[in-house]
KEGU-832604 format. One line per 8 residues: their letters; for each residue y, z negated, x negated of C-alpha. Coordinates in nm, 2 decimals, decimal comma. Each point is the difference from the previous one (the first is absolute). Layout:
N
a = Y Z X; ...
//
This chain:
652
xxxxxxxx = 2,31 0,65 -1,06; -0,07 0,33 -0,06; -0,34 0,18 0,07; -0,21 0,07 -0,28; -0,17 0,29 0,22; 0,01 0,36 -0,20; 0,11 0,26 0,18; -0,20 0,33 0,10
xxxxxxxx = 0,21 0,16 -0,27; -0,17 -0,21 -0,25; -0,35 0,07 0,10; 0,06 0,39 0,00; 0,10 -0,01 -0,38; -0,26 -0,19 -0,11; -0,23 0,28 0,18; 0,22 0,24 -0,20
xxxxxxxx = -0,07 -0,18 -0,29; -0,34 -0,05 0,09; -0,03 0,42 0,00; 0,22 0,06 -0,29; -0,23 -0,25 -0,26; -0,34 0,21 0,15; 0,26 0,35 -0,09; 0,08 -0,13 -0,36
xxxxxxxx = -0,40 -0,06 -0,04; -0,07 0,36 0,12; 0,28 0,16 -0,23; -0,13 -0,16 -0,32; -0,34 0,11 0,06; 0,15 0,28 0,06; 0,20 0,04 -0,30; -0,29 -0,14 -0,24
xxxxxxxx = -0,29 0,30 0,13; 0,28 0,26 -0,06; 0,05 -0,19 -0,36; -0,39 -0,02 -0,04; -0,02 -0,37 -0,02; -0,25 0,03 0,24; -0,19 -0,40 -0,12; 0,32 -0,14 0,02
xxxxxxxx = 0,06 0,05 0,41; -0,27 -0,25 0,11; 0,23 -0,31 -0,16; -0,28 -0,21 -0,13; -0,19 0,27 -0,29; -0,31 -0,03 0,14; 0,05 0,11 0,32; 0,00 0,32 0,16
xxxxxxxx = 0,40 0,16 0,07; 0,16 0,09 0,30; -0,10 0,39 0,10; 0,24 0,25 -0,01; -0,02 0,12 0,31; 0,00 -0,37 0,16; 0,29 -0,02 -0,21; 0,20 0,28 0,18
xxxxxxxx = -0,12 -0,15 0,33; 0,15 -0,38 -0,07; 0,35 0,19 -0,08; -0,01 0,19 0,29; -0,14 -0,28 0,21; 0,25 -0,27 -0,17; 0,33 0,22 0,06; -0,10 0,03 0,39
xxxxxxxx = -0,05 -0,38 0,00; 0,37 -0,11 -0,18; 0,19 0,32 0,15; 0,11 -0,10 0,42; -0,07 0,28 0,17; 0,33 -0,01 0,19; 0,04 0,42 0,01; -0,23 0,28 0,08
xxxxxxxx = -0,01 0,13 -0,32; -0,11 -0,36 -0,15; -0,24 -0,01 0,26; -0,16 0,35 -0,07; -0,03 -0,10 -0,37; -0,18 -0,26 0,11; -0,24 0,17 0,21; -0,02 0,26 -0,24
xxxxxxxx = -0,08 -0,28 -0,28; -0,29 -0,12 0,21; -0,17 0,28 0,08; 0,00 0,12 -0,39; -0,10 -0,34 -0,06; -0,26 -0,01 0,27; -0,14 0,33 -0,07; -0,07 -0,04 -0,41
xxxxxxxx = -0,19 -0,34 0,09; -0,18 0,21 0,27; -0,09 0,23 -0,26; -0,12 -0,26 -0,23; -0,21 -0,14 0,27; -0,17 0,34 0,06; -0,11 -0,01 -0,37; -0,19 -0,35 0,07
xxxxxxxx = -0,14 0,14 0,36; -0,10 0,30 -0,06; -0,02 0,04 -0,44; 0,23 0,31 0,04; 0,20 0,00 -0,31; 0,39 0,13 0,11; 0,13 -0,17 -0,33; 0,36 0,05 0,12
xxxxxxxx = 0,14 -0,24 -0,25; -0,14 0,22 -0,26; 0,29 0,22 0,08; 0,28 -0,19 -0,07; -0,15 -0,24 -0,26; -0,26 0,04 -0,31; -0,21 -0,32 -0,05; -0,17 -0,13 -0,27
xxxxxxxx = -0,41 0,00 -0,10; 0,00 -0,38 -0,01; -0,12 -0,28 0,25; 0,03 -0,32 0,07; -0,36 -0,11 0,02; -0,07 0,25 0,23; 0,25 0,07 0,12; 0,16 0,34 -0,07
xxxxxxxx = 0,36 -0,04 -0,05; 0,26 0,18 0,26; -0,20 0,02 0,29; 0,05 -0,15 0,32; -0,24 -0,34 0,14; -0,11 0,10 0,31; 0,17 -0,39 0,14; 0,32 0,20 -0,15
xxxxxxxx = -0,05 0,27 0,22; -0,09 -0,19 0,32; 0,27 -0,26 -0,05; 0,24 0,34 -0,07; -0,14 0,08 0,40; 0,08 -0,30 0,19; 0,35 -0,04 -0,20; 0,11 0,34 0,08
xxxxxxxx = -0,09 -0,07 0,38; 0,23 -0,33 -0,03; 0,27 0,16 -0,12; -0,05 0,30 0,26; -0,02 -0,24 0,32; 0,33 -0,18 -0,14; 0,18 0,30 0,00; -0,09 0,09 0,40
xxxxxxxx = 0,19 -0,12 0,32; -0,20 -0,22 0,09; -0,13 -0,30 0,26; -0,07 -0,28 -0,16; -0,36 0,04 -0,05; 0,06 0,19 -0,27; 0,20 -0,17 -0,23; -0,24 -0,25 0,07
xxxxxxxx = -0,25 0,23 -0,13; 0,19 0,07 -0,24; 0,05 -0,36 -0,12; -0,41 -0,02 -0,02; -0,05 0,31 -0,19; 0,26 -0,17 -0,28; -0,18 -0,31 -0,01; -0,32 0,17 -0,06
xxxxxxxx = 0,16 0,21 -0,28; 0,14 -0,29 -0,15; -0,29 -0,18 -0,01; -0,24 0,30 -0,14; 0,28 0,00 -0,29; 0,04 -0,40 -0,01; -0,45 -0,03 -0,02; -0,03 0,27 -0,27
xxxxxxxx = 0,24 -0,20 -0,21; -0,14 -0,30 0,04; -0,30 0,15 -0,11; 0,22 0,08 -0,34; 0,06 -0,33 -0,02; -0,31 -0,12 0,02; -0,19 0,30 -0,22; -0,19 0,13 0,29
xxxxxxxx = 0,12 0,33 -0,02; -0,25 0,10 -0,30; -0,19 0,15 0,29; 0,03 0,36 -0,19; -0,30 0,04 -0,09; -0,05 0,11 0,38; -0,04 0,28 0,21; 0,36 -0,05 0,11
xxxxxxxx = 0,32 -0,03 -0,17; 0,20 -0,32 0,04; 0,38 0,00 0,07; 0,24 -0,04 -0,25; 0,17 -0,29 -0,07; 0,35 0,13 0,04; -0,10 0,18 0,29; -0,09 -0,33 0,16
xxxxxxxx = 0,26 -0,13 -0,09; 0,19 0,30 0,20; -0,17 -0,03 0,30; 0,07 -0,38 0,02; 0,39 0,06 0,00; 0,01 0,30 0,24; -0,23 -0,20 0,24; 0,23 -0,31 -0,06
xxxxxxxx = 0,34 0,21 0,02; -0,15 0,18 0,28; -0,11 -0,30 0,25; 0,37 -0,14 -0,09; 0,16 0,28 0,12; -0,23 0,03 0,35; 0,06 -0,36 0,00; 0,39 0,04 0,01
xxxxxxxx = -0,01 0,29 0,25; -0,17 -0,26 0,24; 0,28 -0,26 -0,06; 0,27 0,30 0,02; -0,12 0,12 0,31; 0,00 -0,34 0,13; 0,33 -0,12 -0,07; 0,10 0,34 0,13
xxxxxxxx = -0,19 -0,09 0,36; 0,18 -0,36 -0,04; 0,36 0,20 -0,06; -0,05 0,25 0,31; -0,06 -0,30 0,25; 0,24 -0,19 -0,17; 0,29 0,27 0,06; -0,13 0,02 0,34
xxxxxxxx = 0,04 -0,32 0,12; 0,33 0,00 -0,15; 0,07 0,30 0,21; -0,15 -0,11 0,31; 0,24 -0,32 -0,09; 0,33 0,25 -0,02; -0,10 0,12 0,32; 0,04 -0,30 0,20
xxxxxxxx = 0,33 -0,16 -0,18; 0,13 0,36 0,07; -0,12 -0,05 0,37; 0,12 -0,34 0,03; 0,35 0,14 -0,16; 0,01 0,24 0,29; -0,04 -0,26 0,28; 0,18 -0,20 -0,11
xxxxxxxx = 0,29 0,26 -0,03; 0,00 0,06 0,34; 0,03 -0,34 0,14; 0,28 -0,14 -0,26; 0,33 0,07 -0,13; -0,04 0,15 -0,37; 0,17 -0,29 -0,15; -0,23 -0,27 0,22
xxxxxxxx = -0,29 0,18 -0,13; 0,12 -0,02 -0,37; -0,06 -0,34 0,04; -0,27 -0,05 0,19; -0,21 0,24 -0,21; 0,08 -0,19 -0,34; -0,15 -0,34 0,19; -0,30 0,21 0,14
xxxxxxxx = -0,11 0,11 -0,37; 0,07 -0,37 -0,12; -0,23 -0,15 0,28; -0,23 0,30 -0,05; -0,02 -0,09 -0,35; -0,05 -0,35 0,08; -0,30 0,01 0,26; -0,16 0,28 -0,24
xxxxxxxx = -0,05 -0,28 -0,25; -0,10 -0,27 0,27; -0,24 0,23 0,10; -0,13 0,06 -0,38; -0,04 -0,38 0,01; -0,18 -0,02 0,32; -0,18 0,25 -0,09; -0,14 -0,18 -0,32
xxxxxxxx = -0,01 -0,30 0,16; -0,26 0,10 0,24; -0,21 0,15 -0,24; -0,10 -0,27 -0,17; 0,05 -0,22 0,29; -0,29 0,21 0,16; -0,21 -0,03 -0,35; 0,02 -0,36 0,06
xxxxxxxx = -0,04 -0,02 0,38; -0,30 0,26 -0,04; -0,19 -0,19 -0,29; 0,11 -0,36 0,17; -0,38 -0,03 0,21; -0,20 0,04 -0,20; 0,20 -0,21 -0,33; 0,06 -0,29 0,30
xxxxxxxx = -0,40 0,00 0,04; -0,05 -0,01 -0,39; 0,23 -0,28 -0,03; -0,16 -0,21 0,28; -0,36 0,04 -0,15; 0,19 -0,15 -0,34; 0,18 -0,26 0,12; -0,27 -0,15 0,26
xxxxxxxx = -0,30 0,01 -0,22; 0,26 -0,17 -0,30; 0,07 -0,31 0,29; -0,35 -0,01 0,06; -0,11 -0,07 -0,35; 0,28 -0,19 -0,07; -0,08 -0,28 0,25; -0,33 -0,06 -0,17
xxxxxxxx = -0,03 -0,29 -0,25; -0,28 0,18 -0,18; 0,28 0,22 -0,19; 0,09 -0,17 -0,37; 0,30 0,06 -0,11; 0,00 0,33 -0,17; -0,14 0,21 0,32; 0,28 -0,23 0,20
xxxxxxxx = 0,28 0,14 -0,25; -0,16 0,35 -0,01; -0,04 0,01 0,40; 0,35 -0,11 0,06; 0,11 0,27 -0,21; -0,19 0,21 0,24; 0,14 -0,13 0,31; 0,37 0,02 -0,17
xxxxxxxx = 0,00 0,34 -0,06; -0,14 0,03 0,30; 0,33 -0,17 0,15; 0,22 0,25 -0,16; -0,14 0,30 0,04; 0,05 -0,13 0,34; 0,32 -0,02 -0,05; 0,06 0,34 -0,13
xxxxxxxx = -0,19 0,21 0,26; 0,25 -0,23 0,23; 0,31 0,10 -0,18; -0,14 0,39 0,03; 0,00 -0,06 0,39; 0,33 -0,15 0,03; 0,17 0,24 -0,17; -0,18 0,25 0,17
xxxxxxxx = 0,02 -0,16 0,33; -0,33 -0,01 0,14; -0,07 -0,40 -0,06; -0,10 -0,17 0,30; 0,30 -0,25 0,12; 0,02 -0,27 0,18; 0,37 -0,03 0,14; 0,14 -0,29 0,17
xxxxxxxx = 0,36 -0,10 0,07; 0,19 -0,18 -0,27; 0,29 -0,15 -0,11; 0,12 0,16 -0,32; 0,16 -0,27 -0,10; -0,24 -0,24 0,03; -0,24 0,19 -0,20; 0,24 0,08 -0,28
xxxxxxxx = 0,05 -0,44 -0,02; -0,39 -0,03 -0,01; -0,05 0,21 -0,31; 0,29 -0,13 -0,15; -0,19 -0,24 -0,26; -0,26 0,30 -0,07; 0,26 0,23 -0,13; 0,19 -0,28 -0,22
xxxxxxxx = -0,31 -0,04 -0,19; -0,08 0,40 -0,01; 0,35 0,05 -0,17; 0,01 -0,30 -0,24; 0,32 -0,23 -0,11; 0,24 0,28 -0,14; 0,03 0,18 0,31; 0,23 -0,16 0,30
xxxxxxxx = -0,12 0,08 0,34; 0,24 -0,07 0,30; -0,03 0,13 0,38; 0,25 0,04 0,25; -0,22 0,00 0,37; 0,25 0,07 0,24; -0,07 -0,22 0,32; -0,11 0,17 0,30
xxxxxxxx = -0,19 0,27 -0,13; -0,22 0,17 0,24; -0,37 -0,01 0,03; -0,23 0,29 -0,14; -0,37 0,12 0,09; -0,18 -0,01 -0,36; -0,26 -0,12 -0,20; 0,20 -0,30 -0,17
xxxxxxxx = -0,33 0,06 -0,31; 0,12 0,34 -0,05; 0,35 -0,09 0,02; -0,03 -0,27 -0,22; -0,18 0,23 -0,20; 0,35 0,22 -0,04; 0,18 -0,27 -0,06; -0,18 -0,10 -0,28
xxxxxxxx = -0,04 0,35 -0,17; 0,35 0,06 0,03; 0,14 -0,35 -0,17; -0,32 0,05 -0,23; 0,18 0,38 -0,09; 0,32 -0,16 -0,01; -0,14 -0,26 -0,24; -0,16 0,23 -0,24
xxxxxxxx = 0,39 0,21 -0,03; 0,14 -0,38 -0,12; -0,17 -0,05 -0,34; 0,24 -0,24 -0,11; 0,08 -0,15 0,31; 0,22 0,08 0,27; 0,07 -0,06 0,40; -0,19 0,14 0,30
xxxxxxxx = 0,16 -0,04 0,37; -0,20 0,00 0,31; 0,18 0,10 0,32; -0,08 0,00 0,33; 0,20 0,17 0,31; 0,04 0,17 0,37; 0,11 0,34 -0,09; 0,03 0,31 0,21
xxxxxxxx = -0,02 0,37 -0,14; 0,18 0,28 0,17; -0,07 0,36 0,03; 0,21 0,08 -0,28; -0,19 -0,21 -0,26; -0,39 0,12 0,17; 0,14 0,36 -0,02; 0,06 -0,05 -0,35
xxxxxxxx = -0,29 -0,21 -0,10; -0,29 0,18 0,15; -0,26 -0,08 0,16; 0,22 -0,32 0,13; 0,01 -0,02 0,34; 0,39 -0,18 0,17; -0,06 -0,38 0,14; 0,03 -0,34 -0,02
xxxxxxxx = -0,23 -0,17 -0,38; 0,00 -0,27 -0,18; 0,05 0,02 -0,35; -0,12 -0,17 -0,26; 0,08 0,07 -0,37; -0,02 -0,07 -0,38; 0,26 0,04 -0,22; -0,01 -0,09 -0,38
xxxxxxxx = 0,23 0,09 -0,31; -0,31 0,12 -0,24; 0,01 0,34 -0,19; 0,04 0,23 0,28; -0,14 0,36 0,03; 0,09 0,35 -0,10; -0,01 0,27 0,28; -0,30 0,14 -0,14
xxxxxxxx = -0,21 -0,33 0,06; 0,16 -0,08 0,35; -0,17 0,35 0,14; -0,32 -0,13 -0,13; 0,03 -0,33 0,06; -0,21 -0,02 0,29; -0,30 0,26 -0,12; -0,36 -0,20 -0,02
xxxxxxxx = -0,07 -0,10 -0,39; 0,35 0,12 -0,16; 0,12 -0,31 -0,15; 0,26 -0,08 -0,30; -0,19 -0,29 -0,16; -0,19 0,01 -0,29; -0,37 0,06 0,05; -0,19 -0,22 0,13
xxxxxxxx = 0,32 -0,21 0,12; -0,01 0,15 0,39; -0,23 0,24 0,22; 0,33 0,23 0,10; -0,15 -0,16 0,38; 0,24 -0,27 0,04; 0,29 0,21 0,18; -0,18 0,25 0,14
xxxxxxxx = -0,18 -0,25 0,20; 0,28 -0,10 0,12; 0,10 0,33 0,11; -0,33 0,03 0,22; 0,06 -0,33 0,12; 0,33 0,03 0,13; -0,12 0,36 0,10; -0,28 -0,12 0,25
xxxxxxxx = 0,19 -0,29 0,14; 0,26 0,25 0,16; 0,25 -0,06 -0,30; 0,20 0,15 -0,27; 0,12 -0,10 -0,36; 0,29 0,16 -0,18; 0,07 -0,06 -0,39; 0,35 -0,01 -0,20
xxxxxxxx = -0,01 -0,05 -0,37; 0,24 0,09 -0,28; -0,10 -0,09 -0,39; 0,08 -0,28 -0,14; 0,14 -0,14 0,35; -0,31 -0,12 0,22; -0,18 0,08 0,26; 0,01 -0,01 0,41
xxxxxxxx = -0,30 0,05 0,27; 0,06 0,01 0,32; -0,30 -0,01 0,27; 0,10 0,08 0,37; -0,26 -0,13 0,24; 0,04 0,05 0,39; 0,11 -0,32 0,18; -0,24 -0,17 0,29
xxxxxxxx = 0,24 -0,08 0,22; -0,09 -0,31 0,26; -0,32 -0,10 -0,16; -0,09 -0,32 -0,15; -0,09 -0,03 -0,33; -0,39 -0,07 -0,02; -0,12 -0,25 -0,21; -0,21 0,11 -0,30
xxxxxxxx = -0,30 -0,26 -0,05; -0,21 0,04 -0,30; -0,41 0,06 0,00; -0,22 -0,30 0,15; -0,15 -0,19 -0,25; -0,42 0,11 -0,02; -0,15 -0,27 0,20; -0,29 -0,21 -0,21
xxxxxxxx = -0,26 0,08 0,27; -0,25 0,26 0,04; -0,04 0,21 0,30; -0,25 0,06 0,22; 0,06 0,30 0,18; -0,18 0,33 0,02; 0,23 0,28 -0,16; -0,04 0,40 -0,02
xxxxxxxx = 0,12 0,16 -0,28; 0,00 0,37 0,04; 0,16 0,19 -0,31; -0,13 0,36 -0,15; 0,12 -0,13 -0,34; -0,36 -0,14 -0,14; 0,20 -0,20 -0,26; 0,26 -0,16 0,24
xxxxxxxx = -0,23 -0,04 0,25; -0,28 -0,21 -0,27; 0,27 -0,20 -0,05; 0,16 -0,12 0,34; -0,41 -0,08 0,07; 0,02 -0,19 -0,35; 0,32 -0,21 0,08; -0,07 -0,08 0,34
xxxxxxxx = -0,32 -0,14 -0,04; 0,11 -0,25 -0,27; 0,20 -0,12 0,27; -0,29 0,00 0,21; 0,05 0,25 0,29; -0,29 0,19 0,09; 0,07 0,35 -0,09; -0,10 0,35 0,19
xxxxxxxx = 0,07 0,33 -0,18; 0,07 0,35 0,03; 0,08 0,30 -0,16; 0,16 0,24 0,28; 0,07 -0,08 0,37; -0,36 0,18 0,14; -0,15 -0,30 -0,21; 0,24 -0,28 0,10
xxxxxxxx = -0,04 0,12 0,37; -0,41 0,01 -0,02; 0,01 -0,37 -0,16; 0,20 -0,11 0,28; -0,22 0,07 0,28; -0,29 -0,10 -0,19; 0,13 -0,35 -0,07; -0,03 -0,24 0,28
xxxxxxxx = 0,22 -0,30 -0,15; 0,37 -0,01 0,05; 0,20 0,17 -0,28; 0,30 -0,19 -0,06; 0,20 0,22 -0,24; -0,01 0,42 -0,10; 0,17 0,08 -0,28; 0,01 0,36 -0,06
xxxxxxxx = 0,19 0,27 -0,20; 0,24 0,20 0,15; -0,07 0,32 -0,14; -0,34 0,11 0,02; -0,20 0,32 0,02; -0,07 0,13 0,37; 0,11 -0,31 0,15; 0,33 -0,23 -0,05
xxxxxxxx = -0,01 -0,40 0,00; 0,21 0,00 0,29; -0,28 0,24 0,17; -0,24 -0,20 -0,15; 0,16 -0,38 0,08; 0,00 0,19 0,43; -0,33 0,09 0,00; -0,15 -0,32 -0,15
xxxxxxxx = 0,21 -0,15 0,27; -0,19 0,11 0,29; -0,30 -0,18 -0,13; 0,14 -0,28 -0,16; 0,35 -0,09 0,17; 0,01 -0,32 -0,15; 0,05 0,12 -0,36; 0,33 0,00 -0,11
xxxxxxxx = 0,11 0,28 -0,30; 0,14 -0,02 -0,30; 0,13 0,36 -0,18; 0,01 0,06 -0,35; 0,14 0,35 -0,19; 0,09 0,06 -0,34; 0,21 0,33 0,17; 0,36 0,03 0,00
xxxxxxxx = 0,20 -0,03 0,29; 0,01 0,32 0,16; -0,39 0,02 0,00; -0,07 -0,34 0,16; 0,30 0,08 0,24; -0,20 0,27 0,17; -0,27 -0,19 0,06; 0,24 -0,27 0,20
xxxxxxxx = -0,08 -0,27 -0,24; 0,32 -0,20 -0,07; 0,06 -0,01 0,39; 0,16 -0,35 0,07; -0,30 -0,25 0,05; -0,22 0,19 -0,19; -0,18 -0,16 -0,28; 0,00 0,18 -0,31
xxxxxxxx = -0,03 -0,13 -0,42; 0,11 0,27 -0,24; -0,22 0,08 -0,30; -0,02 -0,09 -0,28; -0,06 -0,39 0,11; -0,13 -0,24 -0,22; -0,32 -0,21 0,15; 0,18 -0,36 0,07
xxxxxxxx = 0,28 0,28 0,22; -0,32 0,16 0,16; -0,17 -0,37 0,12; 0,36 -0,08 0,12; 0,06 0,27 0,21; -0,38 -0,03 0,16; 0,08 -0,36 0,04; 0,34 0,04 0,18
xxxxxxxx = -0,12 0,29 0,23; -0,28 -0,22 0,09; 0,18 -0,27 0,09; 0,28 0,11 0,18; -0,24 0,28 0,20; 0,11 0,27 -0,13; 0,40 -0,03 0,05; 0,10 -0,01 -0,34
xxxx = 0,27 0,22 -0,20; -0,05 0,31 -0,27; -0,03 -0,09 -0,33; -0,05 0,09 -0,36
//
């Protein structure tokens, strides 16, 4: 599509034009006082005309505006036209200051005995005059070398004489101008009408001297890093001259460019990748926090049989959207790869058979799925949700490129790349992976969609159809696990992904068990909940005592630490942010264990990885629930830490 942006060329003629309308204006007054139509030059008949003499100045003024001043001689016109200008509205001014008649108009021009109101016809408004003063000085500055304060300046003296011209004819308009019977005399319509274009024409063209001197700064580093650029090919070119034959290097050059080219635009991607994967990591916190307050008060009025059925529907509303924006500010962190993980080794296979029934009734009936799981293929260290997770976007994808039906294969196998194939698909490192893969026969892609393809929120569907997060999740996914994905797609053929995770060699696949069911019991154990979130914090204390547990809380570790030593009875549990102004939970959770070693500690953070990494949170045997959590998650990871001591996993 192409832009609809005007070029500077555009703006500079309507200046021109701008000028060239207030010059036509100045030569028919002109032309009417030397043809005596003197009542005529004010356009409407009862108001005053333009003065000669402001007449002369608008042509001389006008032609400096629509003429560039790209030679000297231009540009002494100019100058010359300003200071004639400036010095006849100086004059004028004198008259008002200090009553000394000059009457230089009177020797060019012969005006007539009549008024309007009172007026007398042909002789300057002091406003005229003044306005004359500060357009002169605009058009002055503008013709100067200059820093940019003064086309700045420049700019603001415009505006002003624009809007003296734009407020005196509004004043037309509106019949306020039958102020004549005053001291002063008001400014003509046509000459307000003057100033308003050469103010307008005038902060155009300052306004396209900033852009030109811009693009001009943009241009200059441009060529420079394109020089700096030469520089090291031509260095490169050298070295490698001396080392090679010239034939050998023929070669060898043409595949450095192509791989140059190549990693250039990997790079580009990264690049853009990690900026919005550090929006989302950045913004994850204090979202994850939000989201915990919405869905844990929703559970807690939901359990109540006080609601009727309205507030029920309306609250799960709540808690549903809730859910997804859950969801979503998930998806940002995968694809951005900063979610917190829990990997465990897994059979492949055996994961790819568990799902099978989920993904028959995500496709529908006109779409045949088949697999071919190769027996025998190693184990790998992931988190079988997040994988899951890929597999499930990508046969979803696939899906969605099938509208009238079609087959998808899922694939599983040992694989091992070679140098050759990591060399030329950067950043792929050479070893031993096990693929898995998607294939369908759908519409297929165009080149200009497979570069994109992975890019957060780009998506081909109609709106409101997909997020444009489905595959770029999956990107960050296989990203963080220590994997790669490659794409091949031709139009109207199909589609193929390929995901390369590392193999975990001689390690048994652990078993994935799902959450304990929430217990029907209350507790009776003494819990500290230490949180600077006032929000979260209210409602961990509001949650946990429905259950029963006496609760203890704090907002910061110096408060946490000073209940602890003034509490006598045991505390069974501490569970405490991770990251927390002067003091971290894990600081926190050491100190409170001098006093109280019986307490066992729970961790919560809605942080990404990285954050809760430095602290030495997700150490094995560490406990740790990710936010957001919804309450009945919350009671069940209290209850399990309780009961097993303290020795439980990380969850979410």
């Amino acid at each position: 599509m192409k832009s609809r942006t005007w070029s500077i060329g555009r703006y500079e003629r309507i200046s021109q034009i701008f000028a060239l309308l207030a010059v036509l204006l100045s030569i028919a007054a002109l032309a009417r006082w030397f043809a005596g139509f003197v009542t005529v030059t004010g356009l409407p008949a009862p108001f005053i005309p333009m003065a000669p003499n402001a007449a002369l100045m608008f042509l001389l003024l006008g032609m400096s505006v629509a003429l560039r001043e790209k030679s000297r001689i231009l540009l002494l016109a100019t100058r010359v036209a300003v200071a004639i200008t400036a010095t006849l509205a100086i004059t004028r001014l004198s008259v008002y200051l200090t009553n000394l008649q000059l009457r230089v108009e009177h020797w060019f021009f012969t005006f007539p005995h009549e008024t309007v109101a009172s007026a007398p016809i042909g002789q300057m408004a002091f406003s005229t005059a003044l306005t004359f003063v500060l357009l002169s000085t605009a058009i002055f500055l503008f013709t100067l070398s200059h820093p940019r304060w003064v086309n700045d300046a420049v700019k603001a003296l415009s505006i002003v004489v624009g809007f003296i011209g734009l407020a005196f004819l509004l004043g037309y308009f509106y019949g306020a101008p039958l102020m004549y019977d005053g001291r002063w005399i008001p400014m003509a319509m046509t000459a307000a009408i003057c100033f308003f274009l050469l103010g307008a024409a005038l902060v155009v063209r300052a306004s396209v001297r900033d852009i030109t001197e811009r693009r001009s700064v943009q241009e200059a580093l441009q060529k420079a890093h394109e020089e700096l650029e030469q520089r090291v090919l031509e260095r490169t070119a050298a070295l490698s001259q001396a080392v090679t034959s010239l034939e050998t290097e023929a070669a060898e050059r043409k595949q450095a460019e192509q791989a140059l080219r190549e990693t250039e635009e990997q790079l580009r991607q990264s690049q853009k990748l990690e900026g919005v994967g550090q929006l989302a990591g950045g913004i994850a916190h204090d979202f994850n926090n939000l989201l915990t307050v919405i869905t844990g008060y929703s559970d807690l009025l939901l359990i109540r049989h006080s609601l009727d059925d309205v507030a029920r529907e309306k609250l799960q509303e709540i808690k549903s959207a809730g859910v997804r924006a859950t969801s979503l500010t998930r998806q940002l962190l995968a694809f951005s790869r900063k979610q917190v993980l829990q990997p465990v080794v897994l059979d492949v296979n055996t994961l790819v058979e568990g799902i099978g029934k989920m993904l028959e009734r995500l496709i529908g009936e006109h779409i045949e799925v088949t697999t071919l799981l190769r027996p025998g293929v190693a184990k790998i260290n992931a988190d079988p949700g997040q994988i899951e997770q890929v597999l499930i976007n990508l046969v979803v994808n696939a899906r969605d490129a099938m509208p009238i039906g079609g087959r998808i294969a899922v694939e599983t196998a040992n694989v091992e790349l070679d140098s050759e194939y990591a060399r030329v698909n950067a950043p792929v490192k050479p070893g031993r992976y096990v693929m898995l893969s998607v294939t369908d026969n759908g519409t297929g892609m165009d080149s200009e969609t497979q570069q994109r393809i992975f890019e957060p929120f780009f998506t081909t569907k109609e709106v409101g159809k997909g997020t444009g997060l489905g595959l770029s999740t999956v990107y960050g996914i296989v990203k963080q696990s220590g994997g790669s994905i490659s794409m091949h797609s031709e139009v109207g053929k199909g589609t193929t992904f390929k995901i390369y995770l590392p193999r975990a060699d001689d390690q048994c696949a652990t078993p994935v068990s799902g959450q304990d069911p929430l217990e029907p019991i209350n507790g009776t154990e003494t819990i500290l909940v230490v949180e600077d979130e006032e929000m979260v914090r209210k409602l961990a204390r509001e949650v946990l005592d429905e259950r029963g547990y006496r609760v203890l809380e704090a907002a910061n570790g110096d408060e946490a630490i000073k209940i602890c030593h003034e509490y006598e009875n045991p505390i069974h549990l501490v569970l405490t942010d991770v990251v927390m102004p002067v003091m971290s939970g894990r600081e926190v959770a050491q100190a409170i264990k001098t006093a109280h070693p019986e307490a066992a500690v729970l961790y919560m953070s809605g942080y990404t990885d990285d954050a809760i990494l430095r602290h030495g949170v997700l150490e094995p045997g560490i406990n740790f629930i990710e936010k957001p959590f919804t309450s009945q998650a919350l009671v069940s990871k209290v209850m399990s830490v309780l009961k097993d001591g303290g020795k439980t996993a990380t969850t979410r």
